[in-house]
C-alpha positions in Angstrom: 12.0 8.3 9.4 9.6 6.9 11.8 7.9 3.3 10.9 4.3 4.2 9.8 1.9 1.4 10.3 -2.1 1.4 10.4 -3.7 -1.6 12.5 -6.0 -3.6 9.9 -8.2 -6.6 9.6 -7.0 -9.5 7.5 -10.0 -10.8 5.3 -8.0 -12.7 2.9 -4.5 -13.6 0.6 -5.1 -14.7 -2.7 -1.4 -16.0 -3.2 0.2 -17.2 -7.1 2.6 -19.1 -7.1 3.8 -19.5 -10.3 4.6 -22.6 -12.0 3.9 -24.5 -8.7 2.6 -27.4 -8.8 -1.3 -28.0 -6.2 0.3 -30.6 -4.4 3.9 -28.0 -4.0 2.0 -25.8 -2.7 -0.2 -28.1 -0.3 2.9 -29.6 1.2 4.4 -26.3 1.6 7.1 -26.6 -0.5 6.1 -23.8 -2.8 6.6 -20.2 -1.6 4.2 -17.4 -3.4 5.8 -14.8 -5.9 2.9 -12.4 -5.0 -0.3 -12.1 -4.0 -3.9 -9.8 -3.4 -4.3 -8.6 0.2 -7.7 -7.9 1.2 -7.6 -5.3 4.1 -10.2 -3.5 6.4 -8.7 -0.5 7.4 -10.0 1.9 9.3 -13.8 0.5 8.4 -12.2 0.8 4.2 -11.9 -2.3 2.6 -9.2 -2.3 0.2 -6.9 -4.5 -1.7 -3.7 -4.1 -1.7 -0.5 -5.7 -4.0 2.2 -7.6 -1.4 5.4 -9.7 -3.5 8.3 -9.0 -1.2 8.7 -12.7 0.2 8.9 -12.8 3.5 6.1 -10.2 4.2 3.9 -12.4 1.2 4.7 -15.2 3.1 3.7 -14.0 6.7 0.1 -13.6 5.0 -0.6 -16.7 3.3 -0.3 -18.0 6.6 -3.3 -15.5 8.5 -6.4 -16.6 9.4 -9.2 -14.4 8.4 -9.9 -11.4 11.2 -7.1 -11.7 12.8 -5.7 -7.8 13.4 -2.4 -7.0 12.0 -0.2 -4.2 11.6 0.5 -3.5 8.2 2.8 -0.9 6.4 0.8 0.8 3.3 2.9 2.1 0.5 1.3 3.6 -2.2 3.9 2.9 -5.6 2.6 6.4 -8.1 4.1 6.7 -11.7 4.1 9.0 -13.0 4.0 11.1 -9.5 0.8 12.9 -10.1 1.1 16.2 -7.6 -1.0 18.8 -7.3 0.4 22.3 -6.0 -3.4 24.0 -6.3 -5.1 21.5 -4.2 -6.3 23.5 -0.7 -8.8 21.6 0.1 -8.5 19.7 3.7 -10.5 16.3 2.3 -8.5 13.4 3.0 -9.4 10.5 0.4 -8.5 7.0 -1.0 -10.8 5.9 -4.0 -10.6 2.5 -6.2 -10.5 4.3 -9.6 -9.5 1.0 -11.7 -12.3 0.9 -13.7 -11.6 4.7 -14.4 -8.4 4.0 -15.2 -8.4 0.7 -17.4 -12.2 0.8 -18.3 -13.3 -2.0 -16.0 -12.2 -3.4 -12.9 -8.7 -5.2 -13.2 -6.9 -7.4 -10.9 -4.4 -4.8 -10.1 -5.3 -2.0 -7.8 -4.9 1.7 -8.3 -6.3 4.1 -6.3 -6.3 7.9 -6.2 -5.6 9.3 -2.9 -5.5 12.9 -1.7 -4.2 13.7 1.7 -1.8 15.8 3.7 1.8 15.4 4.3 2.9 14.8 7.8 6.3 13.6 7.4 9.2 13.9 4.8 12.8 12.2 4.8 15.6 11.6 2.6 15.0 8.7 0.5 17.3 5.8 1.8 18.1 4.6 -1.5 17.8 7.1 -4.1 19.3 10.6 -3.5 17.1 12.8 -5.8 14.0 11.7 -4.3 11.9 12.2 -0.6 10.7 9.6 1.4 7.6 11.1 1.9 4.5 9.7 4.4 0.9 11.0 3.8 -2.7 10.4 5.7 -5.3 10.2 3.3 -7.9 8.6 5.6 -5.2 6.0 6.0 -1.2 6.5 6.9 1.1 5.4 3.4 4.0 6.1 2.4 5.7 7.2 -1.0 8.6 9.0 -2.7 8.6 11.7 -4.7 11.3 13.5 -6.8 13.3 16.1 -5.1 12.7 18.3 -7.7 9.0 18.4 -6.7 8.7 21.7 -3.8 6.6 19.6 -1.4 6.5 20.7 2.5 4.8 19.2 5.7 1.6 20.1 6.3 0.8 20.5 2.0 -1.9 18.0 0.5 -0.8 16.0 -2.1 -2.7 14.0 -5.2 -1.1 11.0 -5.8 -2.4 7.6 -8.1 -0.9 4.3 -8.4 -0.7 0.5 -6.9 -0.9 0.6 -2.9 1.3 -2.3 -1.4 0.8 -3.7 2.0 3.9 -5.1 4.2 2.9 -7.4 6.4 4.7 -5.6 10.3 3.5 -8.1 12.8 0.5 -8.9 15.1 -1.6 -6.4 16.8 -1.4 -7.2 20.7 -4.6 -5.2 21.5 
């Protein structure tokens, strides 16, 4: 599978670092277990979940607008697919306070979009790697048992996760 990235400007980490101590994590000698990534994508602002170390670490260490490359992966559980959707509308909407009756600080969005790409998963035989531009390029899995083909739109909810990639040149 291809690496799927969308360039994005950084706005802000908001890093925990557990039991740290202020003055650990002053000197630097506390590493964050996760963190809130504010993004603007694609002129969408959205918050995304990032606890996978080195890529967490990579954006405590960003200064605000600086353009990145980020890797968007949108973590759905259940999977929520929809084999009647025919519409062509690609969105991505913050439904937290649908979800959990006011707004939380985890994220969960509902996106809709089409499938442009599907793999084996590299990891877990019964399910697809699967990427999917809703407005923006994430990826996902999905259960093989689940008759999905390129070029189908899909409904998906859950917690999107940013991966920090690298620096945008432009």
């Amino acid at each position: 599978m291809k690496k799927h990235f969308e360039h994005a400007r950084f706005e802000k980490c908001i890093a925990f670092y557990g039991d740290a101590s202020d003055e650990q994590v002053k000197s630097g000698n506390a590493h964050p277990i996760e963190g809130k990534i504010i993004l603007t994508v694609r002129s969408k602002k959205i918050e995304c979940f990032d606890g996978y170390g080195e890529s967490l670490n990579n954006f405590v260490k960003i200064s605000p607008g600086n353009i990145i490359k980020v890797e968007l992966v949108f973590l759905n559980f259940p999977y929520k697919y929809d084999t009647r959707i025919k519409s062509e509308i690609k969105s991505i909407v913050d439904i937290r306070a649908e979800k959990y009756g006011k707004p939380t600080g985890v994220n969960y969005y509902r996106a809709t979009g089409q499938i442009i790409e599907i793999s084996n998963h590299p990891k877990y035989e019964d399910s697809y790697k699967i990427v999917i531009d809703c407005g923006l390029i994430f990826t996902t899995e999905i259960g093989k048992n689940v008759p999905v083909r390129v070029g189908d739109y899909l409904k998906v909810e859950g917690r999107l996760d940013a991966r920090f990639v690298g620096f945008d040149k432009k």
